[in-house]
C-alpha positions as semicolon CSV with decimal commas, in nm:
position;residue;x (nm);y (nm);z (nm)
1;X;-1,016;-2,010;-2,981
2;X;-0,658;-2,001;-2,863
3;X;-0,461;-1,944;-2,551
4;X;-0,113;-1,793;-2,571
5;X;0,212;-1,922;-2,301
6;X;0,535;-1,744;-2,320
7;X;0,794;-1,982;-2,312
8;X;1,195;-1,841;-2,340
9;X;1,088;-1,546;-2,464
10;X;0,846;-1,653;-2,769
11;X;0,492;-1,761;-2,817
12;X;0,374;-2,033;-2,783
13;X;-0,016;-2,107;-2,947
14;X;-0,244;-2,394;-2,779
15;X;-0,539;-2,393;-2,996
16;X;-0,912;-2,474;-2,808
17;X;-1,250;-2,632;-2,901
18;X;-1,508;-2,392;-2,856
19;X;-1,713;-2,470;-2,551
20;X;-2,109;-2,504;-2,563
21;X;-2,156;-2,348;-2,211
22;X;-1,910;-2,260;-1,963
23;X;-1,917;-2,556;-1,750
24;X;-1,833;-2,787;-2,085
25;X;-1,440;-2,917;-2,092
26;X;-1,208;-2,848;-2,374
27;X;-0,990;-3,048;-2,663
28;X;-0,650;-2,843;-2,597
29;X;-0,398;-2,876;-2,859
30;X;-0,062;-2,770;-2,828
31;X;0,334;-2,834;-2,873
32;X;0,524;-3,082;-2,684
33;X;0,694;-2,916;-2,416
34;X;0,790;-2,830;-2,046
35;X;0,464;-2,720;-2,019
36;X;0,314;-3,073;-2,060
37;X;0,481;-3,275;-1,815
38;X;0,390;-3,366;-1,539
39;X;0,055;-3,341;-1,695
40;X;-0,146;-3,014;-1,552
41;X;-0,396;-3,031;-1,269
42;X;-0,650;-2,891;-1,482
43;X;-0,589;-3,136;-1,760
44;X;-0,785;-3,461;-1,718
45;X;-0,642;-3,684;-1,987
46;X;-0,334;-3,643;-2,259
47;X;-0,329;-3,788;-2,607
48;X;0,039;-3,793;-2,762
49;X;0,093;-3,839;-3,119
50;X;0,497;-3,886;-3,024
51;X;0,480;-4,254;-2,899
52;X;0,649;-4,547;-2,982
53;X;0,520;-4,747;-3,232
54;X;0,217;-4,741;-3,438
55;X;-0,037;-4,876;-3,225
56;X;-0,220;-4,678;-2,976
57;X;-0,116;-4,748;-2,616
58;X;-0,376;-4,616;-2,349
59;X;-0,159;-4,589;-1,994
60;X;-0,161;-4,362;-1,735
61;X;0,134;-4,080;-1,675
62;X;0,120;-3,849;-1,388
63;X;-0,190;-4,024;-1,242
64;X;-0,415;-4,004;-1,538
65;X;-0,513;-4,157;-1,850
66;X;-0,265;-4,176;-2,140
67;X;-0,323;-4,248;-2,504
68;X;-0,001;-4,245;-2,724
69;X;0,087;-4,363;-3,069
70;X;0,325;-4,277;-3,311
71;X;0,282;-4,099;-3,650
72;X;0,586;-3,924;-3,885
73;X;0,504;-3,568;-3,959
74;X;0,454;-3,646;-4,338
75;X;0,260;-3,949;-4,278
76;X;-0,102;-3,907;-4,257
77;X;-0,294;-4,050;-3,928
78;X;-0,471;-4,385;-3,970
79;X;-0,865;-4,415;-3,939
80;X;-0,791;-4,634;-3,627
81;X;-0,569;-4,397;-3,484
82;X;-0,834;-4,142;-3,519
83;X;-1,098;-4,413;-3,426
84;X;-0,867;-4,423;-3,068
85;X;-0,837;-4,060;-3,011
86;X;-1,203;-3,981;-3,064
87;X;-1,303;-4,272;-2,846
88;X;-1,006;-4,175;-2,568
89;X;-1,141;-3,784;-2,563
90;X;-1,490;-3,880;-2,553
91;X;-1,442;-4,121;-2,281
92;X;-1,256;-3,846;-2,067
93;X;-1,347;-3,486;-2,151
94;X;-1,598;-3,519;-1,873
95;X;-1,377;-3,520;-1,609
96;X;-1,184;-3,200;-1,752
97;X;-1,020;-3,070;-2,051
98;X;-0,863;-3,323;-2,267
99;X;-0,491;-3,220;-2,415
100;X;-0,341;-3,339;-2,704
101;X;0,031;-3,296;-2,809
102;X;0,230;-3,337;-3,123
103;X;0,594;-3,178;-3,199
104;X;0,505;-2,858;-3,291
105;X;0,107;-2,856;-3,220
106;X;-0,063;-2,732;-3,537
107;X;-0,091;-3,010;-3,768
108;X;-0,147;-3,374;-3,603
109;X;-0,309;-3,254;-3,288
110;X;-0,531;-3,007;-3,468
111;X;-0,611;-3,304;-3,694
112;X;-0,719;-3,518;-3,372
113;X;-0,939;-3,206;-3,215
114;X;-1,124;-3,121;-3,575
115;X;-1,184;-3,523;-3,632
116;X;-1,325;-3,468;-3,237
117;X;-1,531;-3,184;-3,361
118;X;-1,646;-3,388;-3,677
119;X;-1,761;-3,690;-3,438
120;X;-1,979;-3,436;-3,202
121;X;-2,191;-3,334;-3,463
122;X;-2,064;-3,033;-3,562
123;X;-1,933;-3,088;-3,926
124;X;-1,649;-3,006;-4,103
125;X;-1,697;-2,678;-4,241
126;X;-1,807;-2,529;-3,892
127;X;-1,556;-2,748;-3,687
128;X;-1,298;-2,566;-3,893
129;X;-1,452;-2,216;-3,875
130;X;-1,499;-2,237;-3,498
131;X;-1,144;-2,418;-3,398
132;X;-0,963;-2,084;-3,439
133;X;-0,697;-2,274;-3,643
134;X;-0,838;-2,367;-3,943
135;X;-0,726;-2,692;-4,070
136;X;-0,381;-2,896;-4,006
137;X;-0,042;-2,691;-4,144
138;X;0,042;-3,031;-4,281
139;X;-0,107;-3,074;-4,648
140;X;-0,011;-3,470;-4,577
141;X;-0,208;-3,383;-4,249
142;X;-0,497;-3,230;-4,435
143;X;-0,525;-3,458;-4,674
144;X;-0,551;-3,739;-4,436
145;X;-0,845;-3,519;-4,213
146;X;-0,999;-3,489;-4,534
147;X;-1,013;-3,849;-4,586
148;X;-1,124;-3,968;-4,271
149;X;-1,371;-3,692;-4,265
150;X;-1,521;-3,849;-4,606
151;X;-1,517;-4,222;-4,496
152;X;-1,718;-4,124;-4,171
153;X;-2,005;-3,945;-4,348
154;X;-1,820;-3,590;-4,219
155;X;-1,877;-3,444;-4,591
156;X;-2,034;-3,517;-4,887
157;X;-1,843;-3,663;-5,223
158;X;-1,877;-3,291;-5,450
159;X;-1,694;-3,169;-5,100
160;X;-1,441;-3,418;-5,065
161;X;-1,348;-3,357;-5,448
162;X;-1,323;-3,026;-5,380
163;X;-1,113;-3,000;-5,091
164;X;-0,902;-3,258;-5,227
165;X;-0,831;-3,051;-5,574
166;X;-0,749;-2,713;-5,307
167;X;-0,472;-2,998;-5,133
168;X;-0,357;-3,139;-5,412
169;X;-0,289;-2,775;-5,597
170;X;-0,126;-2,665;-5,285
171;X;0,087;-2,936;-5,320
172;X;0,170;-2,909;-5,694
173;X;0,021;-3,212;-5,833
């Protein structure tokens, strides 16, 4: 699922968890922008992956929990960094829909919302099929999703081979 916000004249694409009912809150992924700050009344948390430094920092900003930590682009997320989010989101999406922001928003937040997904129950092959984005733009992102996805019981070895050989073809090695 995705919403769509025109902002100067283009686009822009927040990607959404799919809900189980309609009174269930929402993972919202999305580009860092105008549109996040102050955080949104109907936004009950924020995760940034644009912080300073590599640990995760849980503050508040605007009033309401904060979780920020800082990853490159072309760096993969750590396990503890994914650890952080999942815990953060699951501690919060009760009180309303949980948003998470990276530069552009479709590679290290949709990482954070599918590893959500994963932790839920719902698997990787489904969590992929039902986010509405498919997996991170990011093969260093991928990659990474793919790896945490394995060490957490996510998917099975044959899979993890297999979705490693796609990666690593798309990359050229």
């Amino acid at each position: 699922m995705f919403r769509t916000v025109k902002r100067d004249g283009q686009e822009i694409i927040y990607y959404i968890t799919p809900k189980k009912n309609k009174t269930e809150h929402e993972v919202i992924t999305g580009p860092m922008d105008e549109l996040c700050y102050p955080i949104r009344e109907d936004v009950s948390a924020m995760i940034s992956c644009l912080g300073e430094g590599e640990q995760s920092k849980e503050s508040t900003r605007d009033g309401k929990p904060f979780l920020s930590f800082s990853t490159q682009d072309f760096a993969p997320i750590t396990t503890w960094q994914y650890d952080d989010s999942i815990e953060f989101i699951k501690k919060h999406i009760k009180d309303g829909d949980v948003q998470v922001i990276c530069e552009e928003g479709y590679s290290r937040s949709v990482s954070i919302a599918l590893a959500y997904l994963m932790s839920t129950g719902m698997g990787y092959e489904k969590a992929i099929k039902n986010f509405g984005h498919g997996l991170p733009s990011c093969l260093v992102h991928q990659w990474g999703l793919v790896g945490y996805a394995h060490k957490k019981g996510y998917i099975d070895d044959k899979k993890y081979k297999s979705e490693m050989a796609k990666i690593n073809k798309a990359r050229g090695s």
